[in-house]
ZALOPA-502416 format. One line per field, with one value per residue (C-alpha): residue number from 0; residue in three letters; x, y, z. Coordinates in steps of 0.02 Angstrom, whole numbers, always signed. Layout:
residues N
i = [NUM/...]
aa = [ALA/...]
xx = [X/...]
yy = [Y/...]
zz = [Z/...]
This chain:
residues 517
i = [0/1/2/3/4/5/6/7/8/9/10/11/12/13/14/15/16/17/18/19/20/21/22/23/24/25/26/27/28/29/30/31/32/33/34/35/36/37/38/39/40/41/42/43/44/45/46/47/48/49/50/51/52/53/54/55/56/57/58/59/60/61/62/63/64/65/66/67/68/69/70/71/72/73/74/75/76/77/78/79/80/81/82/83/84/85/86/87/88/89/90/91/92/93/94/95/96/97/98/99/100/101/102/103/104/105/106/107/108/109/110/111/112/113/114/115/116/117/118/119/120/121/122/123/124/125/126/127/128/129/130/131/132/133/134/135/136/137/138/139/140/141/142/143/144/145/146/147/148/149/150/151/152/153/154/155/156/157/158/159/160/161/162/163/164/165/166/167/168/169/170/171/172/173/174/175/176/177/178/179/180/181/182/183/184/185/186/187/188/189/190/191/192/193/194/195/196/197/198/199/200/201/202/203/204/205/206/207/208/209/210/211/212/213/214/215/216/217/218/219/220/221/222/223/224/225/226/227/228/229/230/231/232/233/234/235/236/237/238/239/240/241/242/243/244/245/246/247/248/249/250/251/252/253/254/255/256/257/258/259/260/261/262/263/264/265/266/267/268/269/270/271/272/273/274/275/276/277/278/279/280/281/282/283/284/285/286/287/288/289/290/291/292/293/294/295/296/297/298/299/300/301/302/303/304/305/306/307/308/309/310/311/312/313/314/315/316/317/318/319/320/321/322/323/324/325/326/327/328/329/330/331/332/333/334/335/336/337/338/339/340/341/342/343/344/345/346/347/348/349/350/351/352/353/354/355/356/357/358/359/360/361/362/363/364/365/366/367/368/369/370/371/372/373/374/375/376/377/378/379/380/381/382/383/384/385/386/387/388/389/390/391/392/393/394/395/396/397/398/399/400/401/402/403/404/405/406/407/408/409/410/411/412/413/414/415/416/417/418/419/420/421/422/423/424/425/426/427/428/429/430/431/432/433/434/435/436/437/438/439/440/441/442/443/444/445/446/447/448/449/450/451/452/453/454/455/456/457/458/459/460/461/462/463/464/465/466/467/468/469/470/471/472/473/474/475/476/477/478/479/480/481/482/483/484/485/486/487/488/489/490/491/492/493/494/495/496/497/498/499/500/501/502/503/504/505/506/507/508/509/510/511/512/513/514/515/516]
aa = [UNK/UNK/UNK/UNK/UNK/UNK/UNK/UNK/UNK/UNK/UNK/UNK/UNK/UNK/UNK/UNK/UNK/UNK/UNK/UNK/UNK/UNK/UNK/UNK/UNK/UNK/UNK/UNK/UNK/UNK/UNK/UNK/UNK/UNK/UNK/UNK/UNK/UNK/UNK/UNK/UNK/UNK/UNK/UNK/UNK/UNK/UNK/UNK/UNK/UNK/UNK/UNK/UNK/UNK/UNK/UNK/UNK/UNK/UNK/UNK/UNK/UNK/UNK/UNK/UNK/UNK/UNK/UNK/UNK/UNK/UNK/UNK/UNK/UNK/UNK/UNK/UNK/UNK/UNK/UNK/UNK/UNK/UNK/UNK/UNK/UNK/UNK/UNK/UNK/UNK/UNK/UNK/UNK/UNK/UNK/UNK/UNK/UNK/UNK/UNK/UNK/UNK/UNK/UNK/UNK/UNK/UNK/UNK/UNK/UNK/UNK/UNK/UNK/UNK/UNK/UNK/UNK/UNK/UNK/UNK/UNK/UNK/UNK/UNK/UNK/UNK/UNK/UNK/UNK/UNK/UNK/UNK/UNK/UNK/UNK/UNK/UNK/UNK/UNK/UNK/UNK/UNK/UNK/UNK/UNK/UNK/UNK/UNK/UNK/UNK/UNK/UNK/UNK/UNK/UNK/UNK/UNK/UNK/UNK/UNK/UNK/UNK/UNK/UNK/UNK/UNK/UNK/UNK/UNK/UNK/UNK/UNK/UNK/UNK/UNK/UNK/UNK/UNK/UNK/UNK/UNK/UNK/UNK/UNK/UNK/UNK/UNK/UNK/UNK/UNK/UNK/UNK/UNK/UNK/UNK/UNK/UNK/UNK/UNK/UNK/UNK/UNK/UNK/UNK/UNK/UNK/UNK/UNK/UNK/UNK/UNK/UNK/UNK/UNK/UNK/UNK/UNK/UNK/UNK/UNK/UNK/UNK/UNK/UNK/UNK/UNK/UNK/UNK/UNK/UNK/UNK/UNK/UNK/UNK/UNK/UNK/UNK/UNK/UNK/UNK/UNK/UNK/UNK/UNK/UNK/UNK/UNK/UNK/UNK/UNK/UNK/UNK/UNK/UNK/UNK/UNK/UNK/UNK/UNK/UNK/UNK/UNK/UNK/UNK/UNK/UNK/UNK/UNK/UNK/UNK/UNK/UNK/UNK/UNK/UNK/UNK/UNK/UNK/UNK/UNK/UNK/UNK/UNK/UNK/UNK/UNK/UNK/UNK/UNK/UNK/UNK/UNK/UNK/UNK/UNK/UNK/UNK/UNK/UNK/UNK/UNK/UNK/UNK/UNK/UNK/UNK/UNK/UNK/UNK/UNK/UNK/UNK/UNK/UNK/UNK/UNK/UNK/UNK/UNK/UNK/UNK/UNK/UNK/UNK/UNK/UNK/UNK/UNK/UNK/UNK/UNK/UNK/UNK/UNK/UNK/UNK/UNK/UNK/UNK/UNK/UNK/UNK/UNK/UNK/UNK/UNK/UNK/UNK/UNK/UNK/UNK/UNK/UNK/UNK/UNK/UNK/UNK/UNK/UNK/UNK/UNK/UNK/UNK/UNK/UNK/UNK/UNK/UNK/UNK/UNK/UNK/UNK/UNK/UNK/UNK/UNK/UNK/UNK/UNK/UNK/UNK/UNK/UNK/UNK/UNK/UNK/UNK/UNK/UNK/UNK/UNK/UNK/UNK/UNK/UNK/UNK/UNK/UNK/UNK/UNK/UNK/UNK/UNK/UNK/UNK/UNK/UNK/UNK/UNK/UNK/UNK/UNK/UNK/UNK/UNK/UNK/UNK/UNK/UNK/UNK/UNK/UNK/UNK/UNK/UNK/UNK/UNK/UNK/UNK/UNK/UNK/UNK/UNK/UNK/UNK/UNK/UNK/UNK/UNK/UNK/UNK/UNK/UNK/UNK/UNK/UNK/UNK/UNK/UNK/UNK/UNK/UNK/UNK/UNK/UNK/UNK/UNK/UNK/UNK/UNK/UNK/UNK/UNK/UNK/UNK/UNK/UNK/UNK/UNK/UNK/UNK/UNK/UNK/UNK/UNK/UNK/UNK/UNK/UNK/UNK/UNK/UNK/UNK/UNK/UNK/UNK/UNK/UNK/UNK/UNK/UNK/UNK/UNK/UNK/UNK/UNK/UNK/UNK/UNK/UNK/UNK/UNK/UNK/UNK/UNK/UNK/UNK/UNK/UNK/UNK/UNK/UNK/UNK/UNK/UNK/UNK/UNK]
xx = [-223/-211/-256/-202/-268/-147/-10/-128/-145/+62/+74/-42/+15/+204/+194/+323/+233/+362/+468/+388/+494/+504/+650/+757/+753/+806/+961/+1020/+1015/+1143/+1258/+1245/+1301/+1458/+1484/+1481/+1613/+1729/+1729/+1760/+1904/+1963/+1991/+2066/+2196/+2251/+2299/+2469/+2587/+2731/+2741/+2793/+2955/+2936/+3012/+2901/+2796/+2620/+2686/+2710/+2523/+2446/+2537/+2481/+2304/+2307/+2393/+2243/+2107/+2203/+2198/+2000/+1945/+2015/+1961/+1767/+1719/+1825/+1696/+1537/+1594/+1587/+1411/+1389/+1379/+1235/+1153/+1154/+1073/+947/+906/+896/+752/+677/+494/+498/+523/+707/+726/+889/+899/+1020/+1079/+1221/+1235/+1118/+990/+898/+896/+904/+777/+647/+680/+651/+475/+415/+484/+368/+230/+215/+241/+78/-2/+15/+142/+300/+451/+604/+802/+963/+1135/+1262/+1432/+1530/+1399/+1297/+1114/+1107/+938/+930/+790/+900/+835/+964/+1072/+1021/+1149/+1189/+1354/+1374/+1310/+1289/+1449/+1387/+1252/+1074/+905/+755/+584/+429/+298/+302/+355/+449/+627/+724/+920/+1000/+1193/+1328/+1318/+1393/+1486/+1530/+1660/+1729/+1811/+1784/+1576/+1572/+1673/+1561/+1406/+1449/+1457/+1284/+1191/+1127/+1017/+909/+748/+724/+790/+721/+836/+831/+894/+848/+735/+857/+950/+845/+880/+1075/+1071/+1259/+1225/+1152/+1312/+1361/+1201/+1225/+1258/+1099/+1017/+1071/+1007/+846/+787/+637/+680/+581/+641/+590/+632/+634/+638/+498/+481/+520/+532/+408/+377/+202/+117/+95/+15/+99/+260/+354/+390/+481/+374/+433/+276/+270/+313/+148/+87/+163/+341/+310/+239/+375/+530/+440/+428/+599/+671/+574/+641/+816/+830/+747/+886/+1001/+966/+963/+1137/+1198/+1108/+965/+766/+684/+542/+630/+601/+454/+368/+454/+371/+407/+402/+430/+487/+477/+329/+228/+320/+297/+126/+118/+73/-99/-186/-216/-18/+38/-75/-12/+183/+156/+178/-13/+83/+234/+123/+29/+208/+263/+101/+145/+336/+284/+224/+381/+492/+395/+427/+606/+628/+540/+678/+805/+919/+935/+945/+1110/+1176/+1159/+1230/+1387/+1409/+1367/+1482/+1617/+1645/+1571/+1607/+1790/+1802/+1738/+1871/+2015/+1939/+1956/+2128/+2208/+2116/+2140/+2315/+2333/+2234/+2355/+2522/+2430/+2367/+2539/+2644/+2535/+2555/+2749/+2765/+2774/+2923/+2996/+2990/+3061/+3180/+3275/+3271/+3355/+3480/+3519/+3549/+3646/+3777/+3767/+3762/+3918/+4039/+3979/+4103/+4258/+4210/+4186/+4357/+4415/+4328/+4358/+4324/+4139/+4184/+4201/+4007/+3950/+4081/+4021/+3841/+3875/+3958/+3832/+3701/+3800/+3827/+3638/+3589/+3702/+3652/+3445/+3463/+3548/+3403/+3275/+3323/+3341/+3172/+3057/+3135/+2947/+2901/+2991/+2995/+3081/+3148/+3294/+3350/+3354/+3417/+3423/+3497/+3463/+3607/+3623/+3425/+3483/+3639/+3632/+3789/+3791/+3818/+3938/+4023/+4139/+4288/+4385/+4448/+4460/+4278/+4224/+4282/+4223/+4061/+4021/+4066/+3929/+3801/+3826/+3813/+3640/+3576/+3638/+3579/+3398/+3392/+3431/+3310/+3169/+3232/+3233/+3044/+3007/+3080/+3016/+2848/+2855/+2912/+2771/+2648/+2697/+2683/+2506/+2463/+2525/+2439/+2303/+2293/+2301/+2183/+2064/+2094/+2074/+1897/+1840/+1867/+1768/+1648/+1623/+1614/+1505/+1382/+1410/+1335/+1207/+1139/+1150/+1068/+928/+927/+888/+752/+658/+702/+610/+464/+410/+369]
yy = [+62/+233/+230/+348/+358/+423/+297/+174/+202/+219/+50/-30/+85/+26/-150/-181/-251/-387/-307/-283/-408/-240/-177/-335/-238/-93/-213/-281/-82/-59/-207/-172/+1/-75/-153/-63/+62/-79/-92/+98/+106/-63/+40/+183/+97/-5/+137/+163/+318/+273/+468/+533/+530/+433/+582/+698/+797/+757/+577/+570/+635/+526/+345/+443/+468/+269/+205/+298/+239/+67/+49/+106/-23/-150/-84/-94/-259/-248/-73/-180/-265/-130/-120/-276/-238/-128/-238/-385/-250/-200/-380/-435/-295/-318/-334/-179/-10/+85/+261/+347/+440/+588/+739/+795/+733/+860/+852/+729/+585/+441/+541/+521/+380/+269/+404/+299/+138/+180/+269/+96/-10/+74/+52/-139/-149/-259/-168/-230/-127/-187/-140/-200/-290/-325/-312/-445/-388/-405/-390/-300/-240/-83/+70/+212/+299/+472/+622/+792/+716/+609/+452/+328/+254/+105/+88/+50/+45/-11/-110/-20/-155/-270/-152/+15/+45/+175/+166/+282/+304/+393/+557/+551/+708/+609/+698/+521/+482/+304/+317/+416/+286/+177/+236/+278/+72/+41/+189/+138/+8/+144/+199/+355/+503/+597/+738/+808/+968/+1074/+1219/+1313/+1312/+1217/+1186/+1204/+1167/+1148/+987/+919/+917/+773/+707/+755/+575/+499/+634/+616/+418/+507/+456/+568/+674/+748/+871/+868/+1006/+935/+1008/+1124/+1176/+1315/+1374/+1487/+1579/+1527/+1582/+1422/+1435/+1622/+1573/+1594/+1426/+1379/+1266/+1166/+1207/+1173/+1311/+1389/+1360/+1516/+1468/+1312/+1381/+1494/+1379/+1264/+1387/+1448/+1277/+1231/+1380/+1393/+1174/+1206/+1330/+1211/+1060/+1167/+1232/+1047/+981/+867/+879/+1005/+888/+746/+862/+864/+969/+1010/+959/+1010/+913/+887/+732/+772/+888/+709/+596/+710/+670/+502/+510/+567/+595/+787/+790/+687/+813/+983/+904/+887/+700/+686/+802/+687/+534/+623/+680/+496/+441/+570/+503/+310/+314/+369/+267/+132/+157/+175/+23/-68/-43/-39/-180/-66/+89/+7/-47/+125/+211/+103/+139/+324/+359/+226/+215/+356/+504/+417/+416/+608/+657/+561/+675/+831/+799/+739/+786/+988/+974/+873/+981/+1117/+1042/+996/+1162/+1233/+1099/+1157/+1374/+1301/+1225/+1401/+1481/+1314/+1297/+1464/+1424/+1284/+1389/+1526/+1393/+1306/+1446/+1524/+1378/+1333/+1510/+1610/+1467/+1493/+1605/+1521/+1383/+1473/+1528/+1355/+1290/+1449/+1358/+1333/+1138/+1134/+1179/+1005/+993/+1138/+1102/+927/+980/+1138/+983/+896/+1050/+1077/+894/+913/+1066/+1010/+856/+922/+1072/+953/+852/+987/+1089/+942/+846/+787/+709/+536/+576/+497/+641/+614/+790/+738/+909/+954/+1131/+1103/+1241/+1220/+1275/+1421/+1481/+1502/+1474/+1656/+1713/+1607/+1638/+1794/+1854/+1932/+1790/+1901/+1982/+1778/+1745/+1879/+1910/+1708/+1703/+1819/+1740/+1569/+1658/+1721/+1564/+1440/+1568/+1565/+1397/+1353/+1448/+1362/+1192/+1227/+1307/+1148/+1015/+1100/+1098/+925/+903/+1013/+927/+751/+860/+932/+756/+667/+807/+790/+627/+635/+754/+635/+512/+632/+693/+544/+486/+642/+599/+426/+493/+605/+500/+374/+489/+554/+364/+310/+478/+408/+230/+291/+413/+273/+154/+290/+337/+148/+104]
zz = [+1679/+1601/+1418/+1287/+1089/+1032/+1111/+1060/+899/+883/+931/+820/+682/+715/+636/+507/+333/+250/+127/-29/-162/-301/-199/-297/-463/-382/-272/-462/-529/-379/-418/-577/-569/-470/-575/-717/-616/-570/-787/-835/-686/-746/-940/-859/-739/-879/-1004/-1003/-1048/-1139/-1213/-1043/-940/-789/-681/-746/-635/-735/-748/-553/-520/-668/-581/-402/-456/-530/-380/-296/-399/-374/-184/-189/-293/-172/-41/-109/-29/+144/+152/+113/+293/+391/+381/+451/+645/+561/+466/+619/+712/+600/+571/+750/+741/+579/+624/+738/+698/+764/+810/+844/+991/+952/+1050/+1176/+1343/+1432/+1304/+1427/+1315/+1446/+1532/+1390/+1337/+1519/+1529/+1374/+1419/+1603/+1514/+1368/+1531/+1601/+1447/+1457/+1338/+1363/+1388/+1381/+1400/+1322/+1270/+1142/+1195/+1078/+951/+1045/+1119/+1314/+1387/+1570/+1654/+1706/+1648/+1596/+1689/+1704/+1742/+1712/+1631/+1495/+1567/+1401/+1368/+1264/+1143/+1231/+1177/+1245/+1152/+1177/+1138/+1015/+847/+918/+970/+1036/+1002/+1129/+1074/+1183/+1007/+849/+932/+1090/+1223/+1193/+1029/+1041/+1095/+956/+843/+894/+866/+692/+651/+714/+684/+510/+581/+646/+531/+592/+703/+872/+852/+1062/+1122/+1288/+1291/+1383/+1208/+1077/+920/+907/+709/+697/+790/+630/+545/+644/+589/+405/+352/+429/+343/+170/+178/+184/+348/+422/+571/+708/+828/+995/+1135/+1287/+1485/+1415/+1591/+1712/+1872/+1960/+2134/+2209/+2381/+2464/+2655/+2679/+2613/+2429/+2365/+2196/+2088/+1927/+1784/+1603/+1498/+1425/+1239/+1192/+1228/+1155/+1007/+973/+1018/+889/+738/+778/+801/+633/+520/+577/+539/+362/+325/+397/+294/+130/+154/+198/+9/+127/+95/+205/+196/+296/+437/+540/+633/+810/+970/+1141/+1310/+1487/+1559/+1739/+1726/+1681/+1811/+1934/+1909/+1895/+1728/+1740/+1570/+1620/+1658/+1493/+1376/+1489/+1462/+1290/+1264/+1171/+1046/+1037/+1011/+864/+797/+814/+713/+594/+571/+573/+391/+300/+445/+401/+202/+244/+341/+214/+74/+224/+143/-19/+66/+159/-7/-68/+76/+45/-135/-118/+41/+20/-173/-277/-122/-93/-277/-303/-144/-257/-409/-312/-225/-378/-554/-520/-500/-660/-756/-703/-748/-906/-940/-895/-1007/-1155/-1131/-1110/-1306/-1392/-1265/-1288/-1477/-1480/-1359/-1451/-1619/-1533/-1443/-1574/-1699/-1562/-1555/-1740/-1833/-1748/-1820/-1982/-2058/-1986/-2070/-2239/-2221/-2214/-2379/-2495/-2661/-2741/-2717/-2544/-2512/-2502/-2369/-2266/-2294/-2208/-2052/-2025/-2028/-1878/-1789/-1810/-1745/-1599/-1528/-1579/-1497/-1356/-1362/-1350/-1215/-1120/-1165/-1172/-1048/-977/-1145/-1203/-1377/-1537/-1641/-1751/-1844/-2016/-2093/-2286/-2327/-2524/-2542/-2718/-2763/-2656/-2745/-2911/-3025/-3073/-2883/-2864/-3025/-3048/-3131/-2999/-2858/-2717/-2771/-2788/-2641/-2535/-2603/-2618/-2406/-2404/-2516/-2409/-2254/-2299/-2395/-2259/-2127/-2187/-2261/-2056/-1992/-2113/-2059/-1870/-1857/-1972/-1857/-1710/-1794/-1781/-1593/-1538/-1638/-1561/-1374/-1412/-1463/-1270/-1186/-1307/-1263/-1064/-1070/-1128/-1033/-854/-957/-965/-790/-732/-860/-782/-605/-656/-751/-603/-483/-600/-602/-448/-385/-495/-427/-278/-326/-418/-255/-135/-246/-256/-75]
């Protein structure tokens, strides 16, 4: 039997400690902060605008972004179950330790992963394959398929010893929609992440975008380069033979560094910690069964590296696994309630704020607007009307129906300018003619000089004292408009204000949460 430190020490090293009982404070922060969110969207869906017309465009996206908010909130606890195929899994293995196996199909996956499951086997350890069907765990002593084509169509694994696991998954960017549908319901049961790519092209960092969300729940990830190997022409009795060798320390050294930078720059521009990222490592599977496995082959294929890079990655796997439960709970409030409720923020809230910011430029043109109307239709009639009432008596008479010509054409005005806003406004006009016109203007000697000058004098006076009543009526509507607007405003502030907050919180729930174990 071959034995190896470093794979030694790995296993020993891989025991799962019981979950600490602390992490139950930091469970109750969670709920509560659901809570508490289910409350402040509770306020906001049941404030109701009765100052708006139901047709109105910022009506229509205020009852959208409701019916929105609406249809989330329901949806909260048919979310919580779609974690559940990941949290049987993750309980099924909750005294060993799970890595995710991730890469494309040629990034010789299956290939490392049945090299450990032979390499533990030599190493006395009990090794045992197994796929999911249906969610339930069949056991097989079938190692996996290997290929140059995508050969995992099903989510496999295989237990190395007693504590370690590797989860091999068909890629969260699968040539198969549905392997790639379904690895996304299990792959939260996984602790950690082997992140594989070939040497012929290592380190393709746009492949962590697909891995962006496994990232963000903070789980460590080591990169490991694999078929770091190459061919070579050797002399071999007279004759030039091709022979499969490792690549030499200095290719290794420098796919590592350049694997290392380029993935640091990577996660920064995707908003993850840099330091969940660990050190790369290269190797070559067939370079160390080739050679049976020899000590002397292991170290030259770079598997004593990968052993001391596992070692490395156990501690904070082990941390993570540790507050697992939590960490699920968290990853289902941040990705299905506060990042569906941010997306309804972004589709929705800019638009309002538009229409709002619009409607409220809009109230100056359109107090000016029904001035000019209504003087327009009001004023022009004026001295026909004059002509009819020709004696000083008759002014009460003309002052009345210039009021009803005035209401008509306001009210008609209004409706028609501030047609988004159900407001009450009923005209109530007052010329107060006779503080205008004194009894010596309208008193003269002459009656065709009385008459003709007095036409004039009530054109003016009725004339102005319309314009004053107008600008102070209008006042009034577009005091009641900057008040709604006023008022929806608010409201859409403080939503963003909750969200906000929300996120702010719960970002700090989960610091607290990881800093404890």
């Amino acid at each position: 039997m071959l034995k190896n430190s470093a794979i030694q020490a790995l296993i020993q090293l891989c025991k799962v400690p019981q979950t600490p009982s602390e992490l139950s404070s930091s469970l109750q922060a969670l709920q509560n902060w659901r809570d508490q969110l289910n409350q402040n969207l509770e306020q906001i869906l049941c404030t109701r605008s009765h100052a708006l017309h139901p047709k109105s465009v910022l009506a229509k996206q205020l009852q959208t972004l409701k019916q929105f908010l609406l249809d989330h909130r329901q949806n909260w606890d048919s979310k919580w179950l779609e974690f559940a195929p990941a949290q049987s899994l993750a309980d099924a293995f909750n005294h060993k330790v799970m890595l995710l196996v991730f890469g494309k199909f040629n990034a010789g996956k299956s290939s490392l992963c049945n090299l450990l499951a032979d390499y533990f086997h030599i190493q006395g350890q009990h090794v045992q394959y197994f796929h999911l069907d249906q969610g339930e765990i069949i056991y097989a002593d079938t190692p996996f398929k290997e290929g140059a084509t995508e050969t995992t169509v099903r989510l496999q694994g295989v237990c190395l010893g007693e504590s370690l696991v590797l989860f091999d998954t068909p890629g969260l960017h699968s040539v198969t929609p549905e392997n790639a549908e379904l690895t996304q319901r299990f792959i939260d049961s996984a602790d950690g992440v082997l992140w594989l790519s070939s040497s012929s092209s290592p380190g393709q960092v746009q492949e962590l975008d697909a891995l962006a969300q496994e990232l963000r729940r903070h789980k460590p990830l080591l990169p490991i380069i694999t078929r770091s190997d190459q061919v070579e022409e050797d002399e071999i009795d007279g004759e030039i033979c091709t022979l499969l060798c490792n690549k030499s320390t200095t290719q290794r050294t420098l796919q590592e560094h350049d694997v290392l930078q380029r993935s640091q720059e990577k996660l920064i521009t995707m908003a993850v910690d840099p330091l969940l990222l660990k050190h790369p490592v290269s190797v070559s599977a067939q370079m160390a069964r080739q050679a049976n496995f020899s000590t002397q082959a292991m170290s030259e294929a770079g598997f004593e590296h990968l052993f001391n890079a596992l070692l490395a990655i156990i501690r904070p796997v082990l941390d993570y696994k540790q507050r697992k439960p939590t960490e699920m709970y968290l990853h289902y409030l941040q990705e299905h309630i506060l990042q569906t409720l941010q997306e309804i923020e972004a589709s929705t809230v800019k638009d309002i704020e538009t229409q709002l910011a619009q409607m409220q430029a809009a109230l100056e043109r359109q107090q000016n607007k029904i001035i000019e109307q209504t003087w327009r239709n009001v004023v022009p009639q004026i001295p026909a009307l004059l002509d009819q009432y020709p004696e000083k008596q008759s002014i009460q008479a003309i002052v009345e129906t210039i009021q009803q010509w005035t209401i008509d054409a306001l009210s008609e005005q209004i409706t028609l300018q501030f047609a988004d806003y159900a407001i009450q406004i009923d005209p109530v006009l007052s010329l107060a003619l006779e503080q205008a016109l004194s009894h010596e203007i309208l008193s003269t000697t002459t009656p065709v000089q009385e008459n003709l000058f007095e036409h004039e004098v009530l054109y003016k006076a009725l004339s102005a004292q319309l314009q004053l009543q107008l600008r102070d009526i209008s006042d009034k509507i577009i005091e009641q408009c900057t008040e709604i607007l006023a008022a929806e405003t608010f409201e859409i502030e403080k939503l963003q204000q909750h969200i906000l907050e929300s996120a702010q919180e719960l970002n700090s729930i989960a610091h607290g949460m990881r800093h404890t174990t």
